[in-house]
Backbone as CSV, one residue per row, in Angstrom:
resi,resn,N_x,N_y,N_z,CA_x,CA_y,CA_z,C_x,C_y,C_z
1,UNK,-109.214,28.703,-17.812,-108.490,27.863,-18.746,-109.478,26.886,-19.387
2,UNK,-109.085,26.631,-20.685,-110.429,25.529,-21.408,-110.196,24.103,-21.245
3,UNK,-111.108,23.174,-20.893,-111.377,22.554,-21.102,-110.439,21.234,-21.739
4,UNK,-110.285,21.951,-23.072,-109.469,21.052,-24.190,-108.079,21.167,-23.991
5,UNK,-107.318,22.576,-22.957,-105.997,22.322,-22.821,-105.771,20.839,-21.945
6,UNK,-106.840,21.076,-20.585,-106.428,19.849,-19.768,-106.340,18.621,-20.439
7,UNK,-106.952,18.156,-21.369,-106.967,17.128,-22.034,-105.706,16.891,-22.735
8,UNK,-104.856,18.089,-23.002,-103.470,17.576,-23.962,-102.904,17.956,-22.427
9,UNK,-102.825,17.827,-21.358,-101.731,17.593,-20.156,-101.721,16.093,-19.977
10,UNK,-102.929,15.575,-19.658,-102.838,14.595,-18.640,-102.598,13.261,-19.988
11,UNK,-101.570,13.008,-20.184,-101.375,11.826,-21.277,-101.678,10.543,-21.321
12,UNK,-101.184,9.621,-20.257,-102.110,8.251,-19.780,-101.438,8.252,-18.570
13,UNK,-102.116,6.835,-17.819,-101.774,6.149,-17.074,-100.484,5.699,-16.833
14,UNK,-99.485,5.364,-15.915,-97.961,4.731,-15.879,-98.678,3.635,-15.268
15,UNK,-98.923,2.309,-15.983,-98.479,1.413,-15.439,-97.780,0.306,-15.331
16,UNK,-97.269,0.213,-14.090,-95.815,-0.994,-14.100,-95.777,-1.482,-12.787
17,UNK,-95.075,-1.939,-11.931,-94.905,-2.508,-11.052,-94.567,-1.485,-9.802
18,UNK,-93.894,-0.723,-10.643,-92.945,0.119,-9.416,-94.074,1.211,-9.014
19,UNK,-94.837,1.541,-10.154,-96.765,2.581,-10.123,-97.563,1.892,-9.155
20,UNK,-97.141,0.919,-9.375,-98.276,-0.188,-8.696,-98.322,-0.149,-7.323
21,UNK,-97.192,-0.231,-7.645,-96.778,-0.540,-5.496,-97.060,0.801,-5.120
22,UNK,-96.515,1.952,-5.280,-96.488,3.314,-5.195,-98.388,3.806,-4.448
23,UNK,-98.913,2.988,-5.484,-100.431,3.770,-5.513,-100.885,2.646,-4.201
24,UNK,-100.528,1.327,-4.039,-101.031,0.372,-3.113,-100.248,1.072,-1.457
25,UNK,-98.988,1.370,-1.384,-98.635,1.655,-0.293,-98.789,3.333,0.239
26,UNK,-98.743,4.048,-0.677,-99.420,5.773,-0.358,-100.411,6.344,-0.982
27,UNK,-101.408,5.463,-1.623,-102.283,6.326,-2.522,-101.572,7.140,-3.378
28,UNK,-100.513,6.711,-3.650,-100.378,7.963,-4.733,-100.627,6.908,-6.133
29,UNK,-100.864,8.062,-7.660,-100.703,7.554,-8.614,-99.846,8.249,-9.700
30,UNK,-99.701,7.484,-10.827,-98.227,7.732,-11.774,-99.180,8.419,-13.369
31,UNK,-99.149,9.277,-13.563,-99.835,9.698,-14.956,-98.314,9.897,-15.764
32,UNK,-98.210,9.857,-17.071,-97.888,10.561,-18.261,-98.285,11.861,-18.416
33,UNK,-97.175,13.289,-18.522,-97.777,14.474,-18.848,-97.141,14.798,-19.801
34,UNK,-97.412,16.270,-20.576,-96.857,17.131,-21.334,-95.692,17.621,-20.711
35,UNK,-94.939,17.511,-21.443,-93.627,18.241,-21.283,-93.853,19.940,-20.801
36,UNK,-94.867,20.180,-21.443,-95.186,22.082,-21.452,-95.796,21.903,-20.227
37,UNK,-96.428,20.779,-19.472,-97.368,21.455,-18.196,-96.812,21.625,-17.136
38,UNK,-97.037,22.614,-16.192,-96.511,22.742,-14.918,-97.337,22.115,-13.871
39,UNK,-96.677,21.797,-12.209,-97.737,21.874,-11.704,-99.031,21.785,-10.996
40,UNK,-99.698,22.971,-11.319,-100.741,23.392,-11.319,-101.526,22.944,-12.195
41,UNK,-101.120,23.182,-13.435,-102.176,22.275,-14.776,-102.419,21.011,-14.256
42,UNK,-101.209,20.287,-13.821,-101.381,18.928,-13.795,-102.471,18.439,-12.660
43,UNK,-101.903,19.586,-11.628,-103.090,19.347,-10.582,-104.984,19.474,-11.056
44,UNK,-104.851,20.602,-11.949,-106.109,20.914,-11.903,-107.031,20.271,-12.779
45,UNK,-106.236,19.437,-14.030,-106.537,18.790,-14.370,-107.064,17.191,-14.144
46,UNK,-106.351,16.808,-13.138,-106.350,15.732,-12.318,-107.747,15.635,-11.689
47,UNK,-108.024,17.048,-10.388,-109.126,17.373,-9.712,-110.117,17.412,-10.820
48,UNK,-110.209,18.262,-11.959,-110.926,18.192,-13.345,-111.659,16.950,-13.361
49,UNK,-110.882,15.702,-14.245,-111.299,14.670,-14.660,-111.722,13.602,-13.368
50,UNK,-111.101,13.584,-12.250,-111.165,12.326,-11.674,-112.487,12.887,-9.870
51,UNK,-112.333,14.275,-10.260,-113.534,14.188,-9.130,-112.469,14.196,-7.865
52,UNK,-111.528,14.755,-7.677,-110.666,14.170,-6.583,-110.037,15.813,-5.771
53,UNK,-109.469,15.521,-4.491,-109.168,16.850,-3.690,-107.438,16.787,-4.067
54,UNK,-106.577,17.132,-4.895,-104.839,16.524,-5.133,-104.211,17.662,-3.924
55,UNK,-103.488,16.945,-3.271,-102.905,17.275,-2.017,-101.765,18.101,-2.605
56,UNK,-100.895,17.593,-3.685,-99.505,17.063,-3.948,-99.094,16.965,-5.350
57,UNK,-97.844,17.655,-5.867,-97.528,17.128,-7.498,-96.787,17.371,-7.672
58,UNK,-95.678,15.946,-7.502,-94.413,15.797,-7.987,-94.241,15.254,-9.695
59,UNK,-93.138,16.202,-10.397,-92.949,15.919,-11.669,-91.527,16.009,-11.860
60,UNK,-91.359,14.787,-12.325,-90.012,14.119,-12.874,-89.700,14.072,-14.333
61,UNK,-88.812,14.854,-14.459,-88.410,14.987,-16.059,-87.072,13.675,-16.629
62,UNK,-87.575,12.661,-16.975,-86.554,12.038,-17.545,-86.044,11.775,-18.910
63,UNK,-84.781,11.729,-18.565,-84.086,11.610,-20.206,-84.152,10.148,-20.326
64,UNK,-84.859,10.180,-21.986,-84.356,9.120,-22.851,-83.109,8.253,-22.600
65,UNK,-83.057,6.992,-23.273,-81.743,6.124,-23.313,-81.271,6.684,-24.252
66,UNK,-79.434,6.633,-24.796,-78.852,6.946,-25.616,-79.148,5.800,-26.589
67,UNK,-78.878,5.712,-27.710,-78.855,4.815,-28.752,-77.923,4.354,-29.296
68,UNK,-76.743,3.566,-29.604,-75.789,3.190,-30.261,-75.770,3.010,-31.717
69,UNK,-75.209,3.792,-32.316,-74.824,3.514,-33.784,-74.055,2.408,-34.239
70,UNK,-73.985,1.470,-34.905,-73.340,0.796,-35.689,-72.934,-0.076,-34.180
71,UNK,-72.183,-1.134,-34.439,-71.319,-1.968,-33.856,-70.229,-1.553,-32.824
72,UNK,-70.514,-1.887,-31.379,-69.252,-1.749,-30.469,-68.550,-3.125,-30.423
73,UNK,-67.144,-2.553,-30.464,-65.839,-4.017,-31.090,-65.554,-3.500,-29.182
């Protein structure tokens, strides 16, 4: 696989409070991915860029907030 796909998986960093704690109490950490990656990409990309052995890769698909149109009476 090339190179330049891993680069459109791994999107940024999550950070927030709830990442924070996450990575301080299990080593784990929170990335941004592609919707298209599975995985494996995500893993190998990970090991790829950061030099690292990834045990583990949980991926959470969440939906957007709804948006309200016009005025609720």
């Amino acid at each position: 696989m090339s190179i330049e796909k891993y680069y459109n998986v791994v999107l940024a960093p999550v950070v927030s409070e709830k990442s924070t704690l996450v990575g301080e109490q299990s080593n784990q950490y929170v990335f941004k991915v592609s919707k298209r990656a599975n995985k494996a990409d995500v893993k190998n990309a990970i090991e790829l860029f950061f030099n690292v052995t990834v045990t583990a890769v949980q991926i959470l698909n969440r939906k957007g907030k709804e948006s309200v149109m016009g005025k609720a009476w």
